[in-house]
C-alpha positions as CSV (number, residue, x, y, z in Angstrom):
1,X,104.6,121.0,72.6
2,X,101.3,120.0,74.6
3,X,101.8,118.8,77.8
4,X,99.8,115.3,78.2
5,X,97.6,116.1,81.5
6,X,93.9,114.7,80.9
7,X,92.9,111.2,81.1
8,X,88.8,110.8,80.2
9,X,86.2,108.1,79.9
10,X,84.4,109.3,77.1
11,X,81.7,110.9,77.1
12,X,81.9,113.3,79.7
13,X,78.9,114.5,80.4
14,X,75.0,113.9,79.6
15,X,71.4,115.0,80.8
16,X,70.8,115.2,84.4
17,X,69.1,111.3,85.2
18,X,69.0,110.6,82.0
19,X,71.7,107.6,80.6
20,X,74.5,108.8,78.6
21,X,75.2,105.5,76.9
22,X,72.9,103.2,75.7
23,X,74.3,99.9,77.5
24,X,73.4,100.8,81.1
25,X,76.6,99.5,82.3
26,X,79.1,101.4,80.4
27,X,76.9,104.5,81.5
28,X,77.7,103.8,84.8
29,X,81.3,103.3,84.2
30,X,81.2,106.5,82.6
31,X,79.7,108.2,85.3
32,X,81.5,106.6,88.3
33,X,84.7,107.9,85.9
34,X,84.2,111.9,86.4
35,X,85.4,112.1,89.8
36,X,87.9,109.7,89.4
37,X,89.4,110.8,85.8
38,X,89.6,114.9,86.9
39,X,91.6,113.4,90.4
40,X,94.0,111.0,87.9
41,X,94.5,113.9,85.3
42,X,95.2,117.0,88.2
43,X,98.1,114.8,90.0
44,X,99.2,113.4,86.2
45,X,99.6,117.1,85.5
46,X,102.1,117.6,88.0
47,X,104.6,115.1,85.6
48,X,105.1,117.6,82.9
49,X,105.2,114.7,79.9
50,X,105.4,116.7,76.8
51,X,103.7,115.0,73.7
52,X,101.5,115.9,70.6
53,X,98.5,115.7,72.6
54,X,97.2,116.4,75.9
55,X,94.7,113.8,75.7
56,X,93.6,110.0,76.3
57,X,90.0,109.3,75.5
58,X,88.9,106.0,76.4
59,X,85.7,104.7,74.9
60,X,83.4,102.3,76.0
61,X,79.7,101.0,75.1
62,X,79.2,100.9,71.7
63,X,82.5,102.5,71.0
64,X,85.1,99.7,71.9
65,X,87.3,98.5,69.5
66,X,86.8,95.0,68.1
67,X,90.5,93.8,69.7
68,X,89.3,94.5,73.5
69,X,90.1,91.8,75.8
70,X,86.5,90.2,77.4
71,X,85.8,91.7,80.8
72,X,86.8,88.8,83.5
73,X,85.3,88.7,87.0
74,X,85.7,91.5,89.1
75,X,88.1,93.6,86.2
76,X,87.5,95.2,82.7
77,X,89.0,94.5,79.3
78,X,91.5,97.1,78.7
79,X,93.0,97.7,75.3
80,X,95.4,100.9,75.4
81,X,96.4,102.3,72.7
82,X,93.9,100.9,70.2
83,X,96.5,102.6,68.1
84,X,100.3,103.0,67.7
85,X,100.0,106.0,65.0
86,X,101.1,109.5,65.9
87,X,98.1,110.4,67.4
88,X,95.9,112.7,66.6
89,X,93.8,115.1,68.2
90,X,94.3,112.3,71.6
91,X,95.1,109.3,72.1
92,X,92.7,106.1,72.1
93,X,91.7,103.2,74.5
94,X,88.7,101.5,74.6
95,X,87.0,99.2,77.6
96,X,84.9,96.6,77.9
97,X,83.0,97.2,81.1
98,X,81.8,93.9,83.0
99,X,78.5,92.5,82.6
100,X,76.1,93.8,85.8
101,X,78.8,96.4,86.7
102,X,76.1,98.9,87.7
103,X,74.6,96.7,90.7
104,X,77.5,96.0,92.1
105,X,78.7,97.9,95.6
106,X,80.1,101.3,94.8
107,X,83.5,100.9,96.3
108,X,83.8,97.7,94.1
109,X,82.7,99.8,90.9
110,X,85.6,102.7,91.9
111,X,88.4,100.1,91.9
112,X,87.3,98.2,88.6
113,X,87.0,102.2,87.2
114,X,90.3,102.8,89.0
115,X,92.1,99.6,87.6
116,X,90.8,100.2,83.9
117,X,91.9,104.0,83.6
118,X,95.6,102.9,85.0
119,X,95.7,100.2,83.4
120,X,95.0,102.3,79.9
121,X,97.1,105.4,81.1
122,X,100.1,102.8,81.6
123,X,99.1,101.5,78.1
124,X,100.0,104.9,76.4
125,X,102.9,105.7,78.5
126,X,104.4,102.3,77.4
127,X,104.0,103.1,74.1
128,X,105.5,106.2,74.4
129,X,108.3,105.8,76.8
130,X,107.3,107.5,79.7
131,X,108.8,106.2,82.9
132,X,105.3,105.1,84.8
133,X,106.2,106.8,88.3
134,X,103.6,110.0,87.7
135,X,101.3,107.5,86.6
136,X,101.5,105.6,89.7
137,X,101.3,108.4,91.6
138,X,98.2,109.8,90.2
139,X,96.7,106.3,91.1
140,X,97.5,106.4,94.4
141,X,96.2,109.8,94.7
142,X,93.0,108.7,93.8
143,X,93.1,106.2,96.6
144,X,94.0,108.5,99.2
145,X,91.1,110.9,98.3
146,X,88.6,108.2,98.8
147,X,88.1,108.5,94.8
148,X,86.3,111.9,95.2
149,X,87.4,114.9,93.6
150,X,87.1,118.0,95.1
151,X,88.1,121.5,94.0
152,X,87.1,125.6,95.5
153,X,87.7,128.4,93.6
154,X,89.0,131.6,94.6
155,X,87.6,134.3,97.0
156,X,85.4,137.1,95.9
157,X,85.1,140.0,98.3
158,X,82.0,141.5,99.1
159,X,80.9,145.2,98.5
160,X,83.1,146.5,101.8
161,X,84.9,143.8,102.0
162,X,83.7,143.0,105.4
163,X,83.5,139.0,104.0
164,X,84.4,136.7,101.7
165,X,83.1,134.2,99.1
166,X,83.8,131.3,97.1
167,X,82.9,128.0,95.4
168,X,83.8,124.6,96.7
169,X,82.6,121.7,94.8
170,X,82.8,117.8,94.6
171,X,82.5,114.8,92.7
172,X,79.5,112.1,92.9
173,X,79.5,108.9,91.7
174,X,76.3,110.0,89.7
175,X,78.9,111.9,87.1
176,X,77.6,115.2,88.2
177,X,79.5,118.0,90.7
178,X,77.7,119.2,93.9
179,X,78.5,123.5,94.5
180,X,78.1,124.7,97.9
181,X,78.9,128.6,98.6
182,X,81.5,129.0,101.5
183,X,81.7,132.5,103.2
184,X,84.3,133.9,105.4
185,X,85.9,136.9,106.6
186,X,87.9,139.4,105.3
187,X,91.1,137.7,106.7
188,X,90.0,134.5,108.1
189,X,90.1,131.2,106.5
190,X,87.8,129.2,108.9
191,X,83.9,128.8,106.7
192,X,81.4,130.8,109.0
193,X,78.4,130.1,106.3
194,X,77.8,127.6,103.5
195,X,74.9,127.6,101.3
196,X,72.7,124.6,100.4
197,X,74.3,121.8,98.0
198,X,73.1,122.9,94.3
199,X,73.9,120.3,91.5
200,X,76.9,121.2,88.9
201,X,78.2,120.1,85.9
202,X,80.5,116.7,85.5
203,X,84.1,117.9,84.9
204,X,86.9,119.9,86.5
205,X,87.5,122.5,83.5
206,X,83.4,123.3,84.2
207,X,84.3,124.1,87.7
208,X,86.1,126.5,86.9
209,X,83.8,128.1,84.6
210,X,81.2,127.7,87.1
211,X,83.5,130.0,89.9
212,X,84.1,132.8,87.2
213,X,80.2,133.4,87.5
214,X,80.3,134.0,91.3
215,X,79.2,137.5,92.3
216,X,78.3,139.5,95.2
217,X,75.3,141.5,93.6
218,X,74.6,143.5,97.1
219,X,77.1,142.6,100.7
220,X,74.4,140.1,101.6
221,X,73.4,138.3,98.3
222,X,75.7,135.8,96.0
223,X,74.8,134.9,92.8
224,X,76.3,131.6,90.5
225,X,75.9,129.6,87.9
226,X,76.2,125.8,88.9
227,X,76.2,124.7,85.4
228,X,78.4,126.4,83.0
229,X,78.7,124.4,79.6
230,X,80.9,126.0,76.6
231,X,78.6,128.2,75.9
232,X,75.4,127.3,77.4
233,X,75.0,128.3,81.2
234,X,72.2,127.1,83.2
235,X,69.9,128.6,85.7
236,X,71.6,131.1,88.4
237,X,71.3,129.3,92.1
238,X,71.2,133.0,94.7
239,X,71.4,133.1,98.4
240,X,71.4,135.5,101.0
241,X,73.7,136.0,103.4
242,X,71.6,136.6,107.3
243,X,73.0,136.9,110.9
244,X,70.8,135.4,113.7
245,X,71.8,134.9,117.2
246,X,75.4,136.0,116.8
247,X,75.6,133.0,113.7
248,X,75.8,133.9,110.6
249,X,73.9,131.7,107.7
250,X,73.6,131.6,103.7
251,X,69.7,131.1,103.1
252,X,68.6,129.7,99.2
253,X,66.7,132.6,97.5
254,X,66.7,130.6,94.3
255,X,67.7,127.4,93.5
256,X,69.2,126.0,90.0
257,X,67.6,123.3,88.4
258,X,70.4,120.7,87.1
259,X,71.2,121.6,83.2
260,X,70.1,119.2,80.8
261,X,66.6,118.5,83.5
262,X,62.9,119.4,82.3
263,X,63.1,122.4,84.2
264,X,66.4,124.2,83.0
């Protein structure tokens, strides 16, 4: 049986500043979401619930079921689960996000984002009998990592091994990831050179596809792929790796425009 690990405002991911919704804000709802979602779903994770899905989706925009509760001030309409049928494929909540959401201060807009995803996870775990401990520790998680997900992948040794390499990335509010390159040495796990920040995709599981690409193509240059989407990859971001003055630094050779932009 699946284990029930991933809790998602729906839709993940969209062009680089371009909306992803129509109603612009449920768009940033969705966005402000990423970081917080991939942060709620990696400590949920932890619980081990078993269930016939892995999933909640929770829609908002256009999407949201005729039964949501209205939006009040300072808090979302949360309906969760918009249904009580064996699920299938994940299970559903919808939101109704508040009216002027997306000019309002961002740590105000994380909490709303915050409240509504618990409140919809709680929703489902109800329903299905879960004790809500794993889900109140995910929440608190989130608070305690200033709602900003962060994730590096593993180290790749260079040609000689003399150092090391890997990916470190982070969630914006903006719904994409940010990639920097992080070298070390053979041994040591103190960063002597990161690259510049290059733009990634918006989830956790990209990430990861993302890291696969990195690759020493000489013992001074790294190559990635910032934007890896099922499938479709986007440009390759390279930088070389210089020592000046006893100090080591990772120089851009070429950057990668965001997937989904006029230039990828």
């Amino acid at each position: 049986m699946p284990r029930f690990r991933l809790v998602e405002v729906y839709p993940v991911a969209g062009g680089w500043s371009r909306p992803w919704i129509d109603d612009p804000d449920a768009d940033d709802f969705a966005k402000v979401s990423r970081g917080i979602c991939d942060l709620y779903s990696t400590h949920l994770a932890e619980a081990d619930l078993r269930h016939a899905v892995s999933a909640l989706r929770i829609f908002v925009g256009d999407y949201v079921h005729p039964d949501t509760p209205a939006a009040g001030d300072g808090h979302a309409g949360v309906l969760s689960p918009t249904s009580t049928d064996r699920p299938e494929g994940y299970e559903h909540a919808t939101v109704r996000v508040p009216t002027g959401f997306a000019a309002w201060p961002l740590g105000d807009r994380q909490r709303v984002v915050l409240d509504a995803v618990h409140e919809a996870a709680l929703g489902v775990a109800t329903l299905r009998g879960w004790e809500p401990d794993a889900f109140q520790r995910a929440r608190k998680a989130v608070e305690s990592a200033d709602f900003t997900f962060t994730w590096t992948g593993p180290w790749k040794s260079s040609p000689g091994r003399r150092w090391r390499a890997r990916c470190a990335f982070r969630s914006l509010p903006d719904g994409f990831g940010r990639l920097v390159l992080e070298v070390a040495g053979p041994e040591d796990e103190a960063v002597c050179a990161t690259s510049s920040e290059q733009i990634a995709w918006t989830t956790m599981e990209s990430y990861r596809r993302a890291a696969r690409t990195l690759r020493w193509a000489t013992a001074a240059r790294l190559e990635v792929i910032p934007c890896v989407v099922l499938g479709f990859a986007g440009d390759k971001f390279v930088a070389e790796l210089t020592a000046e003055a006893g100090r080591l630094r990772l120089d851009d050779v070429q950057a990668a425009a965001p997937f989904g932009s006029s230039r990828a």
